[in-house]
N, C-alpha and C positions, 0 to 999 in steps of 0.2 A: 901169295904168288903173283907174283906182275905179270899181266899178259901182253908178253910185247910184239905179236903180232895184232892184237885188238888195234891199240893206237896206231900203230903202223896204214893198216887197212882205212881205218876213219880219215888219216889225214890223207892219202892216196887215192880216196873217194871223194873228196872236199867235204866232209860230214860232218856238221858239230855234231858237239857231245849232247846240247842242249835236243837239235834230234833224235837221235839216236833216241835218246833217254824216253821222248815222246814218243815215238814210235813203238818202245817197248815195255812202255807203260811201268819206268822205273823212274829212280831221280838224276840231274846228271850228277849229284854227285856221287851217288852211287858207280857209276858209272866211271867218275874221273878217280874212284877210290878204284875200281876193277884195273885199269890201265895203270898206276902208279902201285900196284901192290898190297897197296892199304887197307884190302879188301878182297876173300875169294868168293867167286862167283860161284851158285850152287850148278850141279849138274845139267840142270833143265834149262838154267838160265847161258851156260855155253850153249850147250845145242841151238836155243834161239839167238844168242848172239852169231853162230856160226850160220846157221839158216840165214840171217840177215844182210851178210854182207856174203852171204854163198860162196865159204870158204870151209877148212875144214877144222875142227877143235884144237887138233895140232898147231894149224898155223896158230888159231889165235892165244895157243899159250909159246908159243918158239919162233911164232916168226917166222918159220917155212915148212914145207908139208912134209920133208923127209930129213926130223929132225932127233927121231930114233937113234943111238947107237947101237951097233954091231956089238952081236956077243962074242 
């Protein structure tokens, strides 16, 4: 699953990834694997990525916070 609002948020921040990654005591490439798909992030590891850039899980997998469909 690509989380396209993760990359979004980073580069909207000026944030390397190289950060980020040090700040959450992962690797970047872990991290540039979260962003391009190549890799899903476990449950805990959203929330802290959500906490970090103080958004919400949603965005960081769609991109924007009300990105539910209607039943």
């Amino acid at each position: 699953m690509e989380l396209i609002g993760l990359k979004e948020i980073r580069k909207q921040r000026n944030v390397t990834q190289q950060k980020v990654a040090l700040d959450l005591a992962i690797s970047r490439e872990a991290l540039s694997y979260y962003e391009n798909g190549r890799r899903s992030p476990d449950v805990d590891m959203l929330v802290k990525l959500a906490d970090y850039f103080n958004v919400t899980v949603d965005f960081l997998i769609f991109g924007s916070e009300n990105s539910r469909k209607s039943k």
